[in-house]
C-alpha positions as MATLAB code, in Angstrom:
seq = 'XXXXXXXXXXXXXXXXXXXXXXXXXXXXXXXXXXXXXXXXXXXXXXXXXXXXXXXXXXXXXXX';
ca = [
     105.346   70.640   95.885;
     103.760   74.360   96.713;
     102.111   74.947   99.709;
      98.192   74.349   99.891;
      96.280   77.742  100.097;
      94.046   78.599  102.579;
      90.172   79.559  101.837;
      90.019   83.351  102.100;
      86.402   83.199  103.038;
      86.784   80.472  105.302;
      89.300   82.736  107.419;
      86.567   85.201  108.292;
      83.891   83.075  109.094;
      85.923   80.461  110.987;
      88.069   80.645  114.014;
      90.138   77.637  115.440;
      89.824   77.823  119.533;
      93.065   76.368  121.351;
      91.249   73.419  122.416;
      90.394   72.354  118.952;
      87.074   73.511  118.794;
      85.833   75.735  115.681;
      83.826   78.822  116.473;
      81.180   80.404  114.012;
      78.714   82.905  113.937;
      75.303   82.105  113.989;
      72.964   82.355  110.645;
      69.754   84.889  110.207;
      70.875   87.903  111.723;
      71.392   90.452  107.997;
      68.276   91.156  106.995;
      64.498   90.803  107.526;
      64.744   91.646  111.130;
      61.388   93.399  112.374;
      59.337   90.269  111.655;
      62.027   88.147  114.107;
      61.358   88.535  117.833;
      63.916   90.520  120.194;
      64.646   87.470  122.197;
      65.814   85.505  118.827;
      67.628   88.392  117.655;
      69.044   88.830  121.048;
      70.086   84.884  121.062;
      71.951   85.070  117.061;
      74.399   87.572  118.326;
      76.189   85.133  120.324;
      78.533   82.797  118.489;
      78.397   78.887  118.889;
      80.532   75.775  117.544;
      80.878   74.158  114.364;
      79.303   70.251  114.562;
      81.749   67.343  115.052;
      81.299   66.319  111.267;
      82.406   69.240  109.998;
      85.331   70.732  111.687;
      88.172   68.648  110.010;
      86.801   70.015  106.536;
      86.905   73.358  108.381;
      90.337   72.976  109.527;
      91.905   71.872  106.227;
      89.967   75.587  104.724;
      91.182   77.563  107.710;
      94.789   76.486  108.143;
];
């Protein structure tokens, strides 16, 4: 049986920590920008984790 494929996409949006953990960028920071505050703007350049429900699906894309 071939090997499954992984999700091209997937692979740039997602990265698997060491400890399990899947890390994503956060959403709203491409366009429409001078009507969002500094401090939000400032806050969605820092990255965060993927919820509990979704990192196996994740995984199985990614790897």
């Amino acid at each position: 049986m071939p090997k499954q494929k992984s999700n091209s996409a997937a692979k740039k949006r997602f990265t698997v920590l060491k400890s399990g953990k899947v890390k994503r960028a956060k959403q709203n920071k491409r366009h429409i920008l001078t009507k969002k505050e500094t401090k939000r703007k400032r806050g969605l350049r820092k990255g965060t984790y993927v919820s509990k429900t979704q990192e196996k699906t994740i995984k199985k894309l990614v790897g």
